[in-house]
C-alpha positions in Angstrom: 35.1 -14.3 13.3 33.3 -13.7 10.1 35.2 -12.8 6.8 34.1 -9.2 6.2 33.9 -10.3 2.6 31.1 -12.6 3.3 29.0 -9.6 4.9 29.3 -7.7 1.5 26.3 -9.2 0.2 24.2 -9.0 3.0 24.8 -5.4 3.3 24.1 -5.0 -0.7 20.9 -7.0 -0.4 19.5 -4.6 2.6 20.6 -1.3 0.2 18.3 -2.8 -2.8 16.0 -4.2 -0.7 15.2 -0.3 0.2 16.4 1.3 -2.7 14.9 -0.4 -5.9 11.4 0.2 -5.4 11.9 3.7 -4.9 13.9 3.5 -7.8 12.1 1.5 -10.1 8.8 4.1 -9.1 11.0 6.4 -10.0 11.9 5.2 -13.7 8.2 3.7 -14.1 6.4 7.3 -13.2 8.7 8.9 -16.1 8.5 6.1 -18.6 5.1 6.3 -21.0 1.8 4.7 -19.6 0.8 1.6 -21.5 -2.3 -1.1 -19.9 -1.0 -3.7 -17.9 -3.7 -5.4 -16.7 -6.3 -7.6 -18.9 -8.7 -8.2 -15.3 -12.2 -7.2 -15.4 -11.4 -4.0 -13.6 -8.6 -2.2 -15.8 -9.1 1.4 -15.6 -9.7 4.0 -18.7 -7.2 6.3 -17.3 -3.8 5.9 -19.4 -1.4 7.1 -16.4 -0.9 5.9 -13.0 -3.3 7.0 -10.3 -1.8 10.4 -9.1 -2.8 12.9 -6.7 -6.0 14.8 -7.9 -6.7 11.6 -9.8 -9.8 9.3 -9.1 -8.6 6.0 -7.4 -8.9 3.2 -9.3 -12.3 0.6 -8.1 -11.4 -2.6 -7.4 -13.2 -5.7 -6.1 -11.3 -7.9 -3.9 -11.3 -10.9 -1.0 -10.5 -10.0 2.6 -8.2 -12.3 4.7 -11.3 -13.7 6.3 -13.5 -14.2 3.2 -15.5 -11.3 2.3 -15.8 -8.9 -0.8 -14.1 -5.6 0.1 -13.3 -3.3 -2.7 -12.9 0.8 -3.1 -16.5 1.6 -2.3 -17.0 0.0 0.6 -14.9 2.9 2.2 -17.0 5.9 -0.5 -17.8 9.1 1.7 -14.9 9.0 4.1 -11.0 9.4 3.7 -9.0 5.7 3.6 -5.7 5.6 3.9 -5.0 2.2 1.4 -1.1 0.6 2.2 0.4 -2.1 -0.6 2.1 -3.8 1.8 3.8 -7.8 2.0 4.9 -10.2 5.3 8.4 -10.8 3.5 8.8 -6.6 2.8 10.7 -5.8 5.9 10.2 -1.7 5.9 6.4 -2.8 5.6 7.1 -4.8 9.1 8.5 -1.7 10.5 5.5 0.6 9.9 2.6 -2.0 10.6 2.7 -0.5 14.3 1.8 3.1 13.0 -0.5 1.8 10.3 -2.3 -0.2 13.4 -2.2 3.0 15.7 -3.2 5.1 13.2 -6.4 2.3 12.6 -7.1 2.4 16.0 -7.5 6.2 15.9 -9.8 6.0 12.5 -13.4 5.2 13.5 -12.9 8.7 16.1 -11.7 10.8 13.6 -13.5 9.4 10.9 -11.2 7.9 8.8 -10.4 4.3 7.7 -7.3 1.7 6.9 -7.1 -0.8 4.3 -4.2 -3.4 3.9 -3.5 -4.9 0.5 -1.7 -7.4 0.6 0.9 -8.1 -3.0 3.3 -10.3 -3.7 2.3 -13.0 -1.3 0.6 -16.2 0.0 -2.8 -16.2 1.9 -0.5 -18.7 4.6 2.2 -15.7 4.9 -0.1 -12.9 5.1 -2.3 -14.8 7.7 0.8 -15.7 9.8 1.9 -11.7 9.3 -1.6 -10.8 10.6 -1.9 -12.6 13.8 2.2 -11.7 14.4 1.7 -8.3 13.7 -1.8 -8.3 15.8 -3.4 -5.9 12.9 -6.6 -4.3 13.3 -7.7 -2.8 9.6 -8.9 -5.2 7.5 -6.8 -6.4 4.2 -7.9 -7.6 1.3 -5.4 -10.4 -0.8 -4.3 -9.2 -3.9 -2.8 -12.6 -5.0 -2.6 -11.6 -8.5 -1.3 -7.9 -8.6 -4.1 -6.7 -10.5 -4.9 -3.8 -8.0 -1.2 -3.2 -7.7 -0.8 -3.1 -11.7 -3.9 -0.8 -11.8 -2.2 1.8 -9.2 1.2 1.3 -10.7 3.6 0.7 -8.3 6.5 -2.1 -8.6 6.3 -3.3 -4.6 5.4 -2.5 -1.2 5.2 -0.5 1.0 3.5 2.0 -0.8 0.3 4.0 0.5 -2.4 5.8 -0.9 -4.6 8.7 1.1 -7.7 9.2 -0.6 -10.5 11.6 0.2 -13.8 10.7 1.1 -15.2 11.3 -2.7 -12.4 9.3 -4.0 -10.0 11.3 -4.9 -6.3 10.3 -4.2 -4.7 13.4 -2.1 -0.8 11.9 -1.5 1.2 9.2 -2.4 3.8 7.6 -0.1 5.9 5.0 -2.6 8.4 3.7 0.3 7.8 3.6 4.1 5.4 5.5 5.9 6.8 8.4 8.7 3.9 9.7 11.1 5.0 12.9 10.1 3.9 11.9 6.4 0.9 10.2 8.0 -0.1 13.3 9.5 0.4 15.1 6.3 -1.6 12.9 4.4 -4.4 12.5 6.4 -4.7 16.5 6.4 -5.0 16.8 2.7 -7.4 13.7 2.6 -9.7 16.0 4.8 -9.2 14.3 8.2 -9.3 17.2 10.9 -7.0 16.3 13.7 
């Protein structure tokens, strides 16, 4: 039989594993903007993408090779998800993020993954486990995540199809919020 003193920590890893990066988005979308990135693509705007805000370009790899950046997706409503293979609230809403994918092309929406905080072996491995079927681009060096200003996944962006970010979801994903989202992104459902 276990101590119950040895679960302590456990338990206190699992509470800030949820809890401090809603948390630190908390204390970072109150503290002053400053640039964090010095990549080729740092933005002009001074605050963190927010909703009515233009989303940030970027230019990225995909998991199998290819360039895939913001305006591949230009003239219909993405929904964009920071997510990682080690983040385990991102495991739990892959399934909804892959249903939700295999709904886009009919109701003429798309889904991009971005992968942060991890290696190209862990997200492949994630990828096949997880059987995902929306592309996702490897941000290996956090520059998009700098650029939209969140401190881990999950987090997810719905964006309009001129652009324009219409909700942000810093934490896991609910279909209810899903729903919500896609609605003011200008998905009719």
């Amino acid at each position: 039989m276990k101590n119950p003193i040895q679960t302590v920590p456990i338990r206190w890893r699992r509470v800030l594993r949820l809890a401090l990066p809603i948390w630190c988005a908390a204390i970072f979308t109150l503290a002053p903007s400053h640039s964090w990135s010095q990549h080729e693509h740092q933005s002009d705007q001074s605050t963190a993408p927010n909703v009515g805000t233009a989303a940030i370009a970027f230019d990225l790899k995909s998991l199998d090779g290819k360039p895939v950046g913001l305006a591949n997706f230009r003239g219909k409503p993405l929904i964009m998800n920071f997510f990682a293979s080690w983040c385990d609230p991102c495991r739990d809403e892959m399934p909804l993020l892959n249903e939700l994918a295999s709904k886009g092309a009919k109701d003429g929406y798309s889904v991009l993954g971005i992968a942060v905080e991890d290696t190209r072996a862990g997200i492949t491995e994630f990828s096949k486990e997880a059987k995902l079927v929306f592309p996702i681009a490897l941000d290996l060096n956090s520059t998009v995540k700098r650029a939209y200003r969140i401190f881990g996944p999950p987090a997810t962006f719905f964006i309009d199809g001129q652009g324009v970010i219409r909700e942000v979801v810093l934490g896991p994903i609910t279909a209810e919020r899903a729903r919500e989202g896609l609605k003011k992104a200008g998905v009719v459902q």
